[in-house]
C-alpha positions in Angstrom: 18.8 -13.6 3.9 16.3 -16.6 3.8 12.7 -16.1 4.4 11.6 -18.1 7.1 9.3 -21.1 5.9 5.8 -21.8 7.3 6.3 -23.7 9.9 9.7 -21.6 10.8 7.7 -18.7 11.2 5.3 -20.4 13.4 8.3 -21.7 15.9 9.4 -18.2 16.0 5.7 -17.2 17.2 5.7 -20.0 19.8 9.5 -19.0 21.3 7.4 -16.0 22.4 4.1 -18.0 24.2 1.5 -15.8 23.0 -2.0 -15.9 24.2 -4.3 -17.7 22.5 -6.4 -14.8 21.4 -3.2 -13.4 19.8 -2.6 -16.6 18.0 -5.7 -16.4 16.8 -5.7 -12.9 15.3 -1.9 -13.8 13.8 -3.4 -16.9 12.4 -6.5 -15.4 10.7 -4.2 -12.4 9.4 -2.2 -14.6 8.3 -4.4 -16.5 6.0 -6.1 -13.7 4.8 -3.0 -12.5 3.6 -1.8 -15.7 1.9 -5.3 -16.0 0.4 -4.5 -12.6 -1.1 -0.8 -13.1 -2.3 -2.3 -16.4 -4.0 -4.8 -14.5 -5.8 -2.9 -11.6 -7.1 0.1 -14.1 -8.2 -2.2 -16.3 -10.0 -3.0 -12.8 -12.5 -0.1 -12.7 -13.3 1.8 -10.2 -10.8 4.7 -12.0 -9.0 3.9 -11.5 -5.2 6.6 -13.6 -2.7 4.1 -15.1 -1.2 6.4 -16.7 1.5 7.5 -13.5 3.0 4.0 -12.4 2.7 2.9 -15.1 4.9 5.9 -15.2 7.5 5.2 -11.5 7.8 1.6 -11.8 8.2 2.2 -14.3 11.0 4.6 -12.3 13.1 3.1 -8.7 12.5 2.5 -8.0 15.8 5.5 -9.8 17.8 6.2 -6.4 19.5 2.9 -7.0 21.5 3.8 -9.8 23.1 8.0 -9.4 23.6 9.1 -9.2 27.3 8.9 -6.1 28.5 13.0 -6.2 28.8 13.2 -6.4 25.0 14.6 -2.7 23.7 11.8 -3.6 21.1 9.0 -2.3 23.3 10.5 0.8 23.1 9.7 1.8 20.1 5.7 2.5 18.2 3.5 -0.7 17.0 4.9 -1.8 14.1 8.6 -0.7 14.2 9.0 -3.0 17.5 8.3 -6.1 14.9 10.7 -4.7 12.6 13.2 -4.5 15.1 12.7 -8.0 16.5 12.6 -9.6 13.3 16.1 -7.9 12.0 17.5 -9.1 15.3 15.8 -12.3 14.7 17.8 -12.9 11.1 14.9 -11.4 9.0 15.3 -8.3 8.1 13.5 -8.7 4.8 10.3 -9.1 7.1 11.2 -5.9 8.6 9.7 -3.6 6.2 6.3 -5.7 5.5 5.7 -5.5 9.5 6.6 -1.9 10.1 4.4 0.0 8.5 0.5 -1.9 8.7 -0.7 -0.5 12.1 -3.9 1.5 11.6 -2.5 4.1 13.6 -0.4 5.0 10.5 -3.3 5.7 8.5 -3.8 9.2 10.8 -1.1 11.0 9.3 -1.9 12.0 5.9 1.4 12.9 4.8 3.2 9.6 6.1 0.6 7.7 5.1 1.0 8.8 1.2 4.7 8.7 1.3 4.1 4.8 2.6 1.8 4.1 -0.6 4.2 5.8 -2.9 6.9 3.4 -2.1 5.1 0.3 -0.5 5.7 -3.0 -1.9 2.6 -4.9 -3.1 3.8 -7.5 -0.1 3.4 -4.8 2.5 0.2 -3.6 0.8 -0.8 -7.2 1.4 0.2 -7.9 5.2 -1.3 -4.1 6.2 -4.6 -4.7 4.2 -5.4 -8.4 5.9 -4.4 -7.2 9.1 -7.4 -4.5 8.4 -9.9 -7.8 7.5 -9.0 -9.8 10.5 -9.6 -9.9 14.2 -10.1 -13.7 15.6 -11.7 -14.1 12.2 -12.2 -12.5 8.5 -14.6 -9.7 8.9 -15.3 -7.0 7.0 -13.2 -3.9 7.0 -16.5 -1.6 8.9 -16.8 -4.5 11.6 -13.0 -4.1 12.0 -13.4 -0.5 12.5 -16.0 -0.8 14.5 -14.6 -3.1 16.9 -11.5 -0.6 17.1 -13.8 2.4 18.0 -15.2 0.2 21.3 -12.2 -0.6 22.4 -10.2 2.7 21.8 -12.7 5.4 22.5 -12.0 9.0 21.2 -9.0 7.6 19.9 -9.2 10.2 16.8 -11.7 12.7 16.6 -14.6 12.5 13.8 -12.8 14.1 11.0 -9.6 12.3 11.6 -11.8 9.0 11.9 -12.8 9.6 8.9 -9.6 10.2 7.0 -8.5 6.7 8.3 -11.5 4.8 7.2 -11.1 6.5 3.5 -7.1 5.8 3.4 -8.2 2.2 4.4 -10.6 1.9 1.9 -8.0 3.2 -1.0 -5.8 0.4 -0.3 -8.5 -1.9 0.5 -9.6 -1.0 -3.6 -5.8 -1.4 -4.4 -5.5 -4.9 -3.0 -8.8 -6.4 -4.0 -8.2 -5.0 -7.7 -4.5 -6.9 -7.8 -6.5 -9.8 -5.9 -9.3 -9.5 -9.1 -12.2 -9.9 -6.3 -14.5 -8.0 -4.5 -13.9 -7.5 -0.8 -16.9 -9.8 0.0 -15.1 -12.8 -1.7 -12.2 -12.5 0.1 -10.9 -15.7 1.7 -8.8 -17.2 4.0 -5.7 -20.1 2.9 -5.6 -22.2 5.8 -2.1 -23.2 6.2 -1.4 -21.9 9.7 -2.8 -24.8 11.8 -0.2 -27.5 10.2 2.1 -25.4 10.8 1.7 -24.5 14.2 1.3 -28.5 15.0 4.5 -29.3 13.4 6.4 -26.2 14.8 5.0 -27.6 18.0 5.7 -31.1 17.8 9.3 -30.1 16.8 9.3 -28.3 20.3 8.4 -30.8 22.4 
């Protein structure tokens, strides 16, 4: 198993034509995520920060499949699992599958997930909780998932989700050694998506 490099990753993004707003949220997630993965290496934890960043990039294929793929079948999250095994990356699989917010409802998955999650998934799920089109903060991510999914979860379970976000959100940033004002973006994505498309053409 070889984790896919940069631009590798990118080329397997493109073979789907997402939208540009999707490329835009995989990018910034993405970058958030290696941003992370460089700063919690750099203390001294070992992080792979390649898979970290393939993952990052392709955490929401399942969005954007065909609908003919067998992948759409299954919840957000274990749809990019699936593609990516099928793909030749099954060592992606596990960083994708579990960051959808919508695991953070169920109390009792959600604590079986941080008792065995890798600090690489930690990673991928936290930055895809800091990132829209852009880096935001995790309250203006939350708030832009409220307007778009109204009475998704009732109060008390909105409120469970927003505090088992902000556990891992204190997790990451503590690895990371920063607050979660001073975290960054790596920008990496934009060569990579030029050369992934000038190999294309």
């Amino acid at each position: 198993m070889t984790v896919p490099s940069r631009v590798e990753a990118a080329t397997l993004l493109r073979s789907l034509e997402p939208p540009p707003w999707f490329v835009a949220h995989a990018r910034a997630v993405a970058e958030v995520a290696a941003w992370l993965a460089q700063a919690i290496d750099r203390r001294g934890t070992p992080v792979d920060r390649a898979a970290v960043e393939a993952a990052a990039l392709l955490h929401d294929v399942d969005k954007v499949l065909p609908a003919t793929d067998p992948a759409r079948t299954l919840r957000h999250g274990d749809g990019s699992a699936d593609w990516l095994r099928r793909q030749g990356h099954p060592e992606l699989s596990r960083l994708v599958a579990g960051h959808p917010v919508t695991r953070l409802a169920d109390g009792e998955a959600f604590r079986r997930w941080a008792a065995f999650a890798s600090r690489e998934e930690r990673i991928v799920a936290y930055a895809d909780k800091r990132a829209g089109q852009r880096l935001e903060s995790m309250d203006a991510r939350f708030a832009s998932w409220a307007r778009r999914y109204p009475g998704a979860w009732d109060a008390a379970t909105a409120a469970a989700v927003r505090a088992r976000a902000g556990r891992l959100e204190a997790e990451v940033c503590a690895a990371a050694g920063v607050t979660p004002f001073e975290v960054r973006r790596l920008a990496w994505t934009a060569s990579a998506w030029r050369q992934a498309r000038a190999a294309a053409a």
